[in-house]
C-alpha positions in Angstrom: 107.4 77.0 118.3 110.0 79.9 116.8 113.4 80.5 116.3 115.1 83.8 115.7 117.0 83.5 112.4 120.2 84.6 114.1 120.8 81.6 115.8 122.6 78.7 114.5 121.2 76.2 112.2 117.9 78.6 111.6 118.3 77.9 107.8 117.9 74.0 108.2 115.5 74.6 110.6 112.9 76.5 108.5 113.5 73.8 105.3 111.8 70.8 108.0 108.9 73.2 108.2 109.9 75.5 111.7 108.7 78.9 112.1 111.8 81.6 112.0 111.1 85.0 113.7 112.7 87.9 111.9 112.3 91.4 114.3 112.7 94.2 111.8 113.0 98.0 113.6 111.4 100.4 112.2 111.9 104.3 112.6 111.0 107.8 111.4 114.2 109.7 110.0 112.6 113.8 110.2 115.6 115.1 109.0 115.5 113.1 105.9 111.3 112.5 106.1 111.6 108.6 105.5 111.3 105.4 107.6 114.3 103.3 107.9 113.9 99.8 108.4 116.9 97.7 109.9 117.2 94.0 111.4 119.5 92.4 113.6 118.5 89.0 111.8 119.6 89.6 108.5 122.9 91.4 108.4 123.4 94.8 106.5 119.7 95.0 105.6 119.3 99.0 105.7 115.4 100.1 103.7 114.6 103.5 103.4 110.9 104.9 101.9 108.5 107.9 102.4 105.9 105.9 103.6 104.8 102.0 104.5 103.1 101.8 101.0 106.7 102.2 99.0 
């Protein structure tokens, strides 16, 4: 069993030992040449790197 760390209560849930999902998007900016990583899960969480290594 999962639960999406958006819903309600996910933070309780994962202390009594429940998996939380966390869907991060990744994408390739060319203009800039770096992937951005962003999540609907955790709020304002923006990454930017030249490569998957960084």
């Amino acid at each position: 069993m999962s639960y999406p760390l958006r819903y309600p209560f996910s933070w309780f849930l994962a202390r009594i030992g429940i998996t939380i999902t966390i869907n991060i998007n990744f994408i390739y900016d060319d203009e800039e040449n770096v992937f951005v990583a962003t999540s609907r899960d955790i709020q304002w969480l923006v990454l930017e790197a030249e490569n998957f290594n960084t």
